[in-house]
C-alpha positions as CSV (number, residue, x, y, z in Angstrom):
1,X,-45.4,48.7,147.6
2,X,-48.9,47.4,146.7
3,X,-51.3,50.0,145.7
4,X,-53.9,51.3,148.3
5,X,-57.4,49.1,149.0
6,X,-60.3,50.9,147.3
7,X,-62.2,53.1,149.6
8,X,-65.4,52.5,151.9
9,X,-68.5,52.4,150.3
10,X,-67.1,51.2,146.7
11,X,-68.5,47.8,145.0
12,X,-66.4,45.3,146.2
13,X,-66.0,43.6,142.5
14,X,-64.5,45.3,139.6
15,X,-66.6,43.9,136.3
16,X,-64.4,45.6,134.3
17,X,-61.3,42.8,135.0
18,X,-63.7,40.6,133.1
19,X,-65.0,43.0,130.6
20,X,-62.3,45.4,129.2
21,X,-59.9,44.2,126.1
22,X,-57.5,43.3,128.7
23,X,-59.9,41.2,130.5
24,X,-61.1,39.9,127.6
25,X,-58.0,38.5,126.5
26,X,-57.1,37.3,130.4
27,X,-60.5,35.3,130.2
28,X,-59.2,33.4,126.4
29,X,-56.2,32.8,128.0
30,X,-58.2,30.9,131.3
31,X,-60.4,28.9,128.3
32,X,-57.6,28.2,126.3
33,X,-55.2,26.9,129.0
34,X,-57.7,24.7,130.6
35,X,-58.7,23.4,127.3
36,X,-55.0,23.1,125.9
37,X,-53.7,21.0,128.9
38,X,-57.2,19.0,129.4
39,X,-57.0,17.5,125.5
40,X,-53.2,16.5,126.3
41,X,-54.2,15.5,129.8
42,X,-57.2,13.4,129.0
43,X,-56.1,11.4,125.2
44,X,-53.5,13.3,123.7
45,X,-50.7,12.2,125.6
46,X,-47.1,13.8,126.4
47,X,-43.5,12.0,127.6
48,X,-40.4,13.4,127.8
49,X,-38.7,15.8,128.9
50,X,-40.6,17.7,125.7
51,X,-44.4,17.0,127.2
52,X,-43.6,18.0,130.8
53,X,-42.1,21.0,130.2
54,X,-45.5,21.9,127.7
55,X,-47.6,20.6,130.5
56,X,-45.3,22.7,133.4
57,X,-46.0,25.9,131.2
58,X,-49.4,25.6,130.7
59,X,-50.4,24.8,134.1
60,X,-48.1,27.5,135.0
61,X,-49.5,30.1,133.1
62,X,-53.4,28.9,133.9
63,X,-52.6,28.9,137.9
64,X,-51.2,32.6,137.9
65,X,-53.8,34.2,135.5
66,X,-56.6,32.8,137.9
67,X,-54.4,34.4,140.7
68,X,-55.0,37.5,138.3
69,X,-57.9,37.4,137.4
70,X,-59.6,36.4,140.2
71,X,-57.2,39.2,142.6
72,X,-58.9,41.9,139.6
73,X,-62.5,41.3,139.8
74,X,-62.4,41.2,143.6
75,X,-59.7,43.9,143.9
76,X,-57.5,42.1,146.0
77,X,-54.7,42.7,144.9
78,X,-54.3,45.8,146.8
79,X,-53.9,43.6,149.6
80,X,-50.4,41.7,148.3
81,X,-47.3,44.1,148.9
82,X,-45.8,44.5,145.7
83,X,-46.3,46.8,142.2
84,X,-49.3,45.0,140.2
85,X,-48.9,47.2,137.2
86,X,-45.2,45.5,137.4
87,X,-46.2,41.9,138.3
88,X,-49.2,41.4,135.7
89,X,-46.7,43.1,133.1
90,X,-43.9,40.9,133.8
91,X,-46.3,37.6,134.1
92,X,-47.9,38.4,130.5
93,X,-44.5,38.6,129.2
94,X,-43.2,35.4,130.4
95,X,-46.2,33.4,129.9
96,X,-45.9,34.3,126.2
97,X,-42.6,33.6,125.9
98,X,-43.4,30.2,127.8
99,X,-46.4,29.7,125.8
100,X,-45.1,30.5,122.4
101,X,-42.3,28.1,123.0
102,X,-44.8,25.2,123.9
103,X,-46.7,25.8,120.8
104,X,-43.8,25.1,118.8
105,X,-42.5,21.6,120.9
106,X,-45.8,20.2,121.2
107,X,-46.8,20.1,117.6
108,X,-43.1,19.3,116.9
109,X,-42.8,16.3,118.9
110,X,-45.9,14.9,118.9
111,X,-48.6,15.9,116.0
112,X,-48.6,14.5,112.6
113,X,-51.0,13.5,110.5
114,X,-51.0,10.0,110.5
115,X,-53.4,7.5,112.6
116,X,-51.1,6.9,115.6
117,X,-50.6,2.8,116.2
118,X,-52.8,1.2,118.8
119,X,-54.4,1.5,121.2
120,X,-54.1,5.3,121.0
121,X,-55.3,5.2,117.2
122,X,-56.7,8.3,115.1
123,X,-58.4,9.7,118.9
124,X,-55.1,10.1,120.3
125,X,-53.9,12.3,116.8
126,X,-57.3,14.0,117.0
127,X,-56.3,15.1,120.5
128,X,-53.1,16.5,119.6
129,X,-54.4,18.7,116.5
130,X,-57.1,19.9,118.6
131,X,-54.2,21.2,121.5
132,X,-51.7,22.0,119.2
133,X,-54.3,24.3,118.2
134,X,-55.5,25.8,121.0
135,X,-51.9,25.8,122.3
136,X,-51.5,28.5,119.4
137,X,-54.3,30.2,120.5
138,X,-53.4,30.7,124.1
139,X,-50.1,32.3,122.7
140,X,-51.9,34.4,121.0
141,X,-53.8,35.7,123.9
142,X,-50.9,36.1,125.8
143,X,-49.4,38.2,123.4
144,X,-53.0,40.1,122.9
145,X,-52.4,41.0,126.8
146,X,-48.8,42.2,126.4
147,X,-49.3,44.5,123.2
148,X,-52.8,46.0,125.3
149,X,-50.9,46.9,128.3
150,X,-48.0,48.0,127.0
151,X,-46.8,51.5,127.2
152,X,-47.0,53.9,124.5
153,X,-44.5,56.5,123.7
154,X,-44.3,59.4,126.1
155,X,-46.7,57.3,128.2
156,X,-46.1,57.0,132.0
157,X,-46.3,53.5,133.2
158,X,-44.9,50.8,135.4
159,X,-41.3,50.1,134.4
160,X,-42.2,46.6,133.5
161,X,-44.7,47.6,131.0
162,X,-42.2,49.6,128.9
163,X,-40.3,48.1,126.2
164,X,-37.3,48.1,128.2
165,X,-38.7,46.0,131.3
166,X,-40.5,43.4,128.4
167,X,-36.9,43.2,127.0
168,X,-35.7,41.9,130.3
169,X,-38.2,39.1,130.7
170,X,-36.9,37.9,126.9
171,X,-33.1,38.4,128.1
172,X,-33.7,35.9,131.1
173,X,-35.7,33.4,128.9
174,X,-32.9,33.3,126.4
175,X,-30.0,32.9,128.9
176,X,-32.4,30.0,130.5
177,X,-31.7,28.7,126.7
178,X,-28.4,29.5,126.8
179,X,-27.8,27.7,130.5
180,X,-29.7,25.0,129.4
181,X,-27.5,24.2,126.5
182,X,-24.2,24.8,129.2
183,X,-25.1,21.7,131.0
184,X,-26.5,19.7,127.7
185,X,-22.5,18.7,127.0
186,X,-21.2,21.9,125.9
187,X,-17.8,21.2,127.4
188,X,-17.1,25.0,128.5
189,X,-14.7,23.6,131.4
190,X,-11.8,23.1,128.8
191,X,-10.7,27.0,128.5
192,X,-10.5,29.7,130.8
193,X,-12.0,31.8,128.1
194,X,-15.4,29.8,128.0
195,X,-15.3,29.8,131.8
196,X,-15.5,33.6,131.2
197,X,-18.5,33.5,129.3
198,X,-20.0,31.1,131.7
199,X,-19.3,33.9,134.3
200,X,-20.7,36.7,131.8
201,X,-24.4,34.9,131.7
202,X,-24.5,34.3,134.8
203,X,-23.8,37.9,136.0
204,X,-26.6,39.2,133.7
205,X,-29.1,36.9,134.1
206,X,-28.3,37.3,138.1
207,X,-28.8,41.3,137.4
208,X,-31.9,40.9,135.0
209,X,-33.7,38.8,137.5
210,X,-32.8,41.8,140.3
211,X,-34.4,44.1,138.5
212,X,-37.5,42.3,137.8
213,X,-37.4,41.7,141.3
214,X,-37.3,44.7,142.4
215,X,-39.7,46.5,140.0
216,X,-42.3,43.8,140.5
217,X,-41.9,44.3,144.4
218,X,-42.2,47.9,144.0
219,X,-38.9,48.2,146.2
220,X,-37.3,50.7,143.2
221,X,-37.8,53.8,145.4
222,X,-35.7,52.7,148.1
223,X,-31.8,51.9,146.4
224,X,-30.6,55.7,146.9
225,X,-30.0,56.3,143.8
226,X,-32.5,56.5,140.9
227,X,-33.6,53.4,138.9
228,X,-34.0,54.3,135.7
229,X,-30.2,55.5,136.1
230,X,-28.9,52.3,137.5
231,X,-31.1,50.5,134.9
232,X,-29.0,52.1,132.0
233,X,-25.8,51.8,133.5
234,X,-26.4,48.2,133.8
235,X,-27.7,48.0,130.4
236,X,-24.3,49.3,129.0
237,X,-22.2,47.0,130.9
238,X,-24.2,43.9,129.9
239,X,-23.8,45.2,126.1
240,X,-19.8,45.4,126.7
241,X,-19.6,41.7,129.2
242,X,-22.0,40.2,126.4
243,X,-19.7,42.0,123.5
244,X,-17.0,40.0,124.8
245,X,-18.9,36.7,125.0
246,X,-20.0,37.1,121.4
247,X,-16.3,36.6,120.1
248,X,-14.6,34.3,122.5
249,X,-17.4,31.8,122.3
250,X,-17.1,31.2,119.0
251,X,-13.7,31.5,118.9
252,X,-12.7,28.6,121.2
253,X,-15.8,26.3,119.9
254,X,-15.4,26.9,116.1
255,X,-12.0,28.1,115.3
256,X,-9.7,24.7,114.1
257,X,-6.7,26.0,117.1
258,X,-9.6,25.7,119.3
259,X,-12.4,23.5,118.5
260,X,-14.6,22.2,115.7
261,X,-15.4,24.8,112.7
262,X,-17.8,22.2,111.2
263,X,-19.7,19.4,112.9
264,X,-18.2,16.2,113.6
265,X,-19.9,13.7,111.1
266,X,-19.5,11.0,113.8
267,X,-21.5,13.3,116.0
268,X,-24.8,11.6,117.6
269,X,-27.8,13.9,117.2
270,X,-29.7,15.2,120.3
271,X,-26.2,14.5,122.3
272,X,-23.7,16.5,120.3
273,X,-21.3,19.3,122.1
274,X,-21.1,20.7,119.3
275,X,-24.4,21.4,118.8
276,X,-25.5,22.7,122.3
277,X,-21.8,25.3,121.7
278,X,-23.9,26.2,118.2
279,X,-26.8,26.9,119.7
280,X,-25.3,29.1,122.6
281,X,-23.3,30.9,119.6
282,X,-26.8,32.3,118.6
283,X,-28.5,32.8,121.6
284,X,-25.5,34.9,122.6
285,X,-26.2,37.3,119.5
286,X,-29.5,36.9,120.3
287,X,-29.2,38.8,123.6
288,X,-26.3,40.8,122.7
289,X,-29.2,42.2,120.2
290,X,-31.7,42.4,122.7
291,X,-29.7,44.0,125.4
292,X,-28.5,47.2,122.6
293,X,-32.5,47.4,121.7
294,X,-32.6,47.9,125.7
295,X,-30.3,50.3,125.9
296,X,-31.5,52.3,123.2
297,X,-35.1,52.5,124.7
298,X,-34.0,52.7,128.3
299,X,-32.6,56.3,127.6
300,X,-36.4,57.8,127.1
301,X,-38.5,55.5,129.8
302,X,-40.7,57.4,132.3
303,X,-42.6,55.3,134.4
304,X,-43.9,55.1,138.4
305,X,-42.0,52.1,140.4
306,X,-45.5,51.7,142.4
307,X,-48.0,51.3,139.7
């Protein structure tokens, strides 16, 4: 549920959406977006599949933090049925994540220090430092929000402000990382096994998502049985189904009965099974790690589903 409109009689705009740290840091990330994906947009250039998804993320990230910023000063968002504390939370989180990852691709794929050939010249290279280093910068600001708004111990706070509900947001962007290495020829159709661990991210990043859901729809009060409850029991099965990934994936991709322990020297880079099966090998410790961090902190949460 949303929390309740201010009362009669009250200033209708809140200057202190604008004004406080957190505001602060909201307002950097508005000038930093808008300047990131204007110097891109106007002569630094992007292609790929590399460029759009920098230019999806920042556009992204710059529509929903007006949609916050502007629903703060103007206190609307008591109006929207869902858990603010939980949505703004959850947002920060994932633009971050989103952001941080941009900062890296962008400069990756397109900076260097050489004049660029013509017609795009030394302007063009100007135009990518400059975003590359505001695309830093808006990470940063993101990250500002997150660590401002994040509960401290023996704090009560919206679940997605914990640790434990930031962990989630990271556990979905990884298995987004790990699905999108599945379908970049990772051949997991040639053993039941690998069809198993298939099934295993799917059924937690299906689960992760439902909880975000429901936290940042404030609809946690209604299940019949307490959340924070459910939350840990769901925890501890993801540790054991993601326990079980994190041997038979390597196992029947790197083991000589199986597959390949070594790349294949004939292997073509950017196209290579083996390398998408290598990088979901690590993004499956990755979460494995991040779900056990989760469980550890979800034991000692307090937090209020409608904040």
């Amino acid at each position: 549920m949303g929390s309740t409109m201010e009362p009669p009689g009250g200033a209708y705009l809140h200057l202190g959406a604008v004004t406080s740290p957190v505001g602060t840091a909201r307002m950097l990330q508005l000038v930093f977006g808008c300047t990131t994906f204007s110097l891109v947009a106007h002569r630094g250039g992007f292609a790929g599949v590399q460029g759009t998804f920098c230019m999806a993320a920042w556009g992204f990230c710059f529509a929903l933090s007006v949609l916050v910023v502007a629903c703060e000063f103007t206190k609307l968002h008591g109006c929207l049925r869902l858990s603010w504390g939980n949505f703004t939370a959850a947002f920060a989180m994932l633009a971050t994540l989103l952001c941080a990852t941009a900062a890296v691709i962008y400069p990756l794929y397109f900076t260097q220090l050489q004049c660029l050939p013509e017609p795009a010249g030394c302007t063009a290279r100007d135009f990518r430092l400059a975003a590359s280093v505001f695309a830093g910068l808006l990470f940063l600001a993101y990250a500002t929000e997150v660590a401002l708004t994040r509960a401290r111990p023996g704090q009560v706070a919206s679940y997605m402000a914990t640790v434990s509900g930031l962990l989630k947001i990271v556990q979905a962007f990884v298995a987004c990382i790990i699905f999108g290495a599945l379908v970049h020829d990772s051949r997991y159709g040639r053993y039941v096994a690998m069809q198993w661990c298939v099934a295993v991210y799917s059924l937690c990043f299906l689960a992760t998502v439902a909880v975000v859901a429901l936290s940042v729809m404030g609809h946690t009060g209604g299940l019949g049985c307490p959340f924070d409850r459910l939350v840990v029991v769901y925890t501890f099965l993801a540790v054991l189904l993601y326990l079980s990934a994190a041997v038979i994936w390597p196992v029947f991709c790197f083991d000589p009965k199986y597959g390949e322990p070594r790349r294949p020297p004939n292997c073509p880079r950017g196209s290579c099974s083996w390398d998408s099966q290598l990088v979901i090998a690590i993004f499956t410790y990755v979460n494995l790690l991040l779900y056990i961090v989760d469980l550890a902190y979800s034991q000692r949460i307090r937090f209020v589903p409608t904040l």
